[in-house]
N, C-alpha and C positions, 0 to 999 in steps of 0.2 A: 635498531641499535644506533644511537649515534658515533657519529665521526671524530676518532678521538685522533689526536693530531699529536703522535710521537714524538716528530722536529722540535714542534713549537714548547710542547712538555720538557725534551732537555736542552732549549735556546739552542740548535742548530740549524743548520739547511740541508736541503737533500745532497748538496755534493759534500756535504760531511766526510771524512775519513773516519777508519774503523778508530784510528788514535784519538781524534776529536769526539769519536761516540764514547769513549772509555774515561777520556781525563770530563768529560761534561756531567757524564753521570756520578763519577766520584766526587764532582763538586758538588754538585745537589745532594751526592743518598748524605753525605756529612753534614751539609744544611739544613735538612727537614729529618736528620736520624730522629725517631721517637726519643730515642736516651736522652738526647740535647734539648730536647720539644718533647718533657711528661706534662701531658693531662692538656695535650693540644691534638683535639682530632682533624684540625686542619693540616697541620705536619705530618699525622698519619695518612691520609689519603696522598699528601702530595709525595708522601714518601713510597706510597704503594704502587702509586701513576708512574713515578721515574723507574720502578723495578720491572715492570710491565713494557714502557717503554726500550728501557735498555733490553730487556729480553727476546724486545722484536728485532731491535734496530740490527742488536749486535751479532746475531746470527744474519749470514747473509743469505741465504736461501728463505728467509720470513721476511726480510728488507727486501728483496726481488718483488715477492707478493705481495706484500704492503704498498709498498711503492704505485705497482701496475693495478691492483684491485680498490685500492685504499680499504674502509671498513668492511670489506668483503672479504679481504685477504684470506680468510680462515677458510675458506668456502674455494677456492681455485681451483681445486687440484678436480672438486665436484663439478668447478663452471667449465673447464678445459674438455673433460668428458661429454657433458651435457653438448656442450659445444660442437663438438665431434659428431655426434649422433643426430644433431639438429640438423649440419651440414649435409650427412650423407641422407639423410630421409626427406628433407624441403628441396634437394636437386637445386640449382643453381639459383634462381630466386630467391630461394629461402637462405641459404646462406649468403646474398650480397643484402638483405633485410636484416640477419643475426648479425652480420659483420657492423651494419650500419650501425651502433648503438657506441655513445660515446664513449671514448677511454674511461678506463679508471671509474664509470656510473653504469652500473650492474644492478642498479635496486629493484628494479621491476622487475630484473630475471630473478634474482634473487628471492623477493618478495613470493613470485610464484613458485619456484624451485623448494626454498625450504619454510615462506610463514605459510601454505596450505592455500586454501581456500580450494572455486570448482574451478571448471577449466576442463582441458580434452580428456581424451583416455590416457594417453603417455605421459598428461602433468599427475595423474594419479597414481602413474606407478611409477612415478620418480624415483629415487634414492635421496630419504632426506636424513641429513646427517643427526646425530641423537644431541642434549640439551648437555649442555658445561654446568659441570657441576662446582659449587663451591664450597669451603670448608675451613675451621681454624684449628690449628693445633697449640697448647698453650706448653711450654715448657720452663723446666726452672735453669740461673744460667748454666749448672752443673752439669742439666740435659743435652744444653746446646755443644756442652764441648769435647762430647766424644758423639763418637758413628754408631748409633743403635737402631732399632728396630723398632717399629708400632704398627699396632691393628688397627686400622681405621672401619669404620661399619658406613657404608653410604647406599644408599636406596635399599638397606637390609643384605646388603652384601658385607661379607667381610673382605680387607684389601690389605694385606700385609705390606708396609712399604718401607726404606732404609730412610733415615734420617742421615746427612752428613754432616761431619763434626764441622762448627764454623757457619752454622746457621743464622741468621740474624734480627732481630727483631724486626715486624713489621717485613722478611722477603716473603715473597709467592714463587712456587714452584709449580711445574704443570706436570702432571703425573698423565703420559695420553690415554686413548682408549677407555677411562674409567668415569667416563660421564654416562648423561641416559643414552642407554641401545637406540641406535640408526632404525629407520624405517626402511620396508623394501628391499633388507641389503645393504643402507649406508651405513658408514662410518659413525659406529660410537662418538658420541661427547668426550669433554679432559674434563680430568679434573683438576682446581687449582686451588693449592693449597697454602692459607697465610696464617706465618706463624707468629703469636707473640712469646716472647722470652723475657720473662720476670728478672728483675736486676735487684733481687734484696739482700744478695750476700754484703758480708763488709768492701770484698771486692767486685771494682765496679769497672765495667766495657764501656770499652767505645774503641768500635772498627774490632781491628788484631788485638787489638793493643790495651794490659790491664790495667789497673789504678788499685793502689791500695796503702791506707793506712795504717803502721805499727808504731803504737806506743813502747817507748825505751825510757829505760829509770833515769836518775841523774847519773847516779856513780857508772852506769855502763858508758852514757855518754861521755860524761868527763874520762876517764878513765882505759876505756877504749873495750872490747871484748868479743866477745859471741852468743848470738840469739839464733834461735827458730822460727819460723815464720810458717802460716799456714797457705799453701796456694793450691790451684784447683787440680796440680798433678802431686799434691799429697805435700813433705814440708821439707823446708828448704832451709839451710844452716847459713845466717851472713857472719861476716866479719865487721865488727864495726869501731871506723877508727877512732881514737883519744882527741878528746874537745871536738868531738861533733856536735854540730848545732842543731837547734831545735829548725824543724822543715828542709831537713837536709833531704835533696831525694836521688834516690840509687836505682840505676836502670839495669834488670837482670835480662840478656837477652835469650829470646827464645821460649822464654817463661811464660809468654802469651796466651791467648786466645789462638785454637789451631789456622790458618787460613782456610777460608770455605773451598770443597770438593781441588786442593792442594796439598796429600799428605805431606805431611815430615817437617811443612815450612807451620812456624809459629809468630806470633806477635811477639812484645815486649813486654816484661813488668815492672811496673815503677813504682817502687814505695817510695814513702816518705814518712821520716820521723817525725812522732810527736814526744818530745820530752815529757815526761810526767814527773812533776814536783814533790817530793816526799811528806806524807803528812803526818798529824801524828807523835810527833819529834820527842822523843824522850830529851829531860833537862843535859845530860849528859850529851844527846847529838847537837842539841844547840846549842851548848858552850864549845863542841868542835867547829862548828860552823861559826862562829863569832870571830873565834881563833883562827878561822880561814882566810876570815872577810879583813882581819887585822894583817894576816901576811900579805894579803893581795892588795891591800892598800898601801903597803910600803913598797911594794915593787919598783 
């Protein structure tokens, strides 16, 4: 496996704070979000690398490991153990030989520990951990915005798992334990799961926060009134006031996208009008309309 280099992926340094890990990756997932970047599969990975990233960095007990193992990280809790048993079976030499081995470069213990090969009787009955699995889930954005449930089937298992409302196009989540079975004993593989979220309603995501266009007649515009509107927690009655202009737009708060694994807390919705022009005009609405266009030019 190669060394993928978290820091550099979200422009920080190792003395990062947890605040500098948070505002760095919200500047990125908004720069490479897929929605902003369709039918760019470089934005998609780079937007997969920063989810992956933030998911190491910002937990700090995987930033502990990361940090002291680097691409090993995943494998420590197996090298500590290993470690331990090496010490108390090699007697004193043996462990100032196993100490001897540089920080943070574990490849050769690794190498033999979990890619195989021959070696003694005790590298044979190692404990090697089982193979990470991966997988996509496609949903529609209807799906994304409530909490349900799906079967997933992986190596002919079935894996019942929760979906939480506030998912996002292009995240990975790690489901543990549901990779391939450990050898000898070890630890199961994860499984990691990337989902994409189709975005073909009229309304449209990005982040919390909705977007959406409703066409209004003239006479509502001019005149002022009440409409209903369709949104994804069912339909919504606005007010709308006299001479409003066409690309007027009205921020409903709360009316959002849920926030991911944050009940109760919601995005924004923002329509914006589009005036529709009446066609069609019987001779009688066009000579009121003429009649209009006359008192408004004496004004």
């Amino acid at each position: 496996m190669n060394f993928v280099d978290y820091y550099k992926i979200l422009g920080i340094d190792k003395s990062a704070s947890s605040n500098d890990i948070k505002n760095a990756y919200r500047k990125l997932a908004r720069k490479y979000h897929p929605d902003l970047n369709p039918n760019n599969a470089d934005a998609k990975t780079n937007f997969q690398q920063i989810n992956e990233a933030n998911e190491v960095l910002s937990d700090p007990e995987k930033r502990k490991k990361y940090d002291q193992y680097g691409k090993d990280w995943q494998h420590a809790e197996e090298f500590e153990k290993q470690k331990q048993q090496q010490t108390q079976s090699s007697g004193s030499r043996g462990a100032r030989n196993f100490g001897g081995q540089s920080e943070g470069d574990f490849s050769d213990f690794f190498e033999s520990m979990f890619g195989g090969g021959a070696g003694s009787g005790r590298g044979r009955q190692a404990k090697y951990r089982g193979e990470d699995y991966t997988t996509e889930i496609h949903l529609e954005l209807i799906d994304a915005y409530k909490t349900h449930k799906q079967t997933l089937t992986v190596n002919g298992k079935n894996i019942r798992i929760t979906i939480p409302a506030g998912v996002e196009n292009g995240q990975i989540i790690k489901i543990s334990g549901h990779g391939g079975i450990g050898t000898n004993g070890g630890p199961n593989g994860d499984l990691y799961i990337s989902f994409s979220v189709a975005n073909n309603s009229k309304i449209k995501r990005l982040g919390n926060n909705l977007f959406a266009t409703v066409e209004l007649d003239l006479y509502t515009a001019v005149l002022g009134g009440e409409i209903t509107i369709d949104t994804l927690d069912g339909k919504v009655k606005l007010k709308v006031k006299p001479e409003t202009q066409n690309g007027t737009k009205v921020n409903l708060k709360g009316k959002g996208f849920p926030v991911y694994k944050n009940e109760g807390h919601f995005g924004d919705l923002q329509v914006t009008y589009s005036i529709k022009m009446p066609t069609n005009l019987t001779d009688k609405q066009k000579k009121l309309f003429e009649e209009l266009r006359r008192l408004m030019s004496n004004v």
